[in-house]
C-alpha positions in Angstrom: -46.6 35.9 42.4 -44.1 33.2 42.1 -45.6 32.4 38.9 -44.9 35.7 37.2 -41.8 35.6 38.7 -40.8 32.1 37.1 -42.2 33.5 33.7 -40.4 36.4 33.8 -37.0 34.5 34.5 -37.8 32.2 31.7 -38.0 35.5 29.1 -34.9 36.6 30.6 -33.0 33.3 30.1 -34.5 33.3 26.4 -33.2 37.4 25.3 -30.0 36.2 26.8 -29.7 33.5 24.7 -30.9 35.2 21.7 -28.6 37.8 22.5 -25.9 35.0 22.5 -27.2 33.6 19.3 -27.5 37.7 17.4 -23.8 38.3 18.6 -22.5 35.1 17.1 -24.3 35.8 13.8 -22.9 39.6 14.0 -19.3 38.1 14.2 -19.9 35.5 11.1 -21.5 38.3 9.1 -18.2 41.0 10.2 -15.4 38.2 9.5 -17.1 37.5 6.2 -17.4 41.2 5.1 -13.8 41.6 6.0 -12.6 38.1 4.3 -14.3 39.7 1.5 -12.2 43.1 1.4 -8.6 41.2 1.9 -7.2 41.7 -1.2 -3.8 40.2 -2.4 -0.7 41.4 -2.1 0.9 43.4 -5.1 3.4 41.3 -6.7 6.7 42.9 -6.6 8.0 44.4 -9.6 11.0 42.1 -11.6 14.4 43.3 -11.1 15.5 45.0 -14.0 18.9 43.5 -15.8 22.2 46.2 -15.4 22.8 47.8 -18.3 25.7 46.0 -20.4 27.8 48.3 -22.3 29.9 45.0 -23.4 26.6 43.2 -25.4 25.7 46.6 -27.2 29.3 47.0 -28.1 29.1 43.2 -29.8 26.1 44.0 -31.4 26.9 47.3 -32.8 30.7 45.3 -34.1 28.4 42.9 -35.9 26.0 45.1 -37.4 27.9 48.0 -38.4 29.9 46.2 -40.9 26.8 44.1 -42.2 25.3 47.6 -42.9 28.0 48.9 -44.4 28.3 45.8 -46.7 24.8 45.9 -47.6 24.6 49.5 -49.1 28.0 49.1 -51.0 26.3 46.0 -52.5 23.7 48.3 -53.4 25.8 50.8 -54.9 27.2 48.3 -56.5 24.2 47.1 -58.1 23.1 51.0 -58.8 26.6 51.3 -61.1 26.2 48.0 -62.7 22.8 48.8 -64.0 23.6 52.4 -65.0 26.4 51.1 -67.0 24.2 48.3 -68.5 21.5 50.5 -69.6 24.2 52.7 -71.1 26.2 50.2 -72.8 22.4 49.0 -74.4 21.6 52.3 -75.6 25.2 53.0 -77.5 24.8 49.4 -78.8 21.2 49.8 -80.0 22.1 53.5 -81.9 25.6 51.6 -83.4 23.3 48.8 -84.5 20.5 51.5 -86.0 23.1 53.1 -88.1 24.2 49.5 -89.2 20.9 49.2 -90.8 20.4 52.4 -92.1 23.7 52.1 -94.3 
C-alpha cells in the first residue's frame, strides 16, 4: 500500500506544480492582453490665442486705403481709355473728311 501511496503523492506534487506553471502562463497571457489595450493618452488640445482687436484694427488701417487706391486707379484707367477711344474716333472722322475734300 505504501507504494500506491508514494505514487499517488508524486501525481499530487506534479498537478500542483503544473497548476503553478498554468497560473503563471494565465498571468503572462492577462498582462499582455491588457498591455495590448492601453492606449495613449489624448493630447491636449492647443490653447487658442485671445482675440486681438488691436492687429485687426492695423490690418484693416493698411488695407482699406490700399483698396481704395487700387479701384480709383482703376477708374482712372476706365476714363483715360474712354476718352482715348473717343478722342481716336473724332480724329479719325476729321481726318476722313480731310480726304474726301
Amino acid at each position: 500500500m505504501s507504494d500506491a501511496l508514494e505514487k499517488a503523492e508524486a501525481a499530487a506534487r506534479e498537478a500542483a506544480q503544473n497548476s503553478v506553471d498554468i497560473a503563471q502562463i494565465v498571468a503572462a497571457v492577462l498582462a499582455t492582453q491588457q498591455a495590448a489595450q492601453q492606449q495613449p493618452a489624448p493630447l491636449a488640445p492647443a490653447p487658442r490665442p485671445a482675440f486681438d482687436a488691436k492687429k485687426w484694427i492695423v490690418i484693416g488701417g493698411v488695407l482699406v486705403p490700399v483698396a481704395l487706391a487700387g479701384a480709383l486707379f482703376a477708374v482712372a484707367i476706365t476714363i483715360a481709355a474712354c476718352a482715348g477711344t473717343g478722342c481716336f474716333l473724332i480724329l479719325r472722322s476729321i481726318w476722313h473728311e480731310q480726304k474726301r475734300r
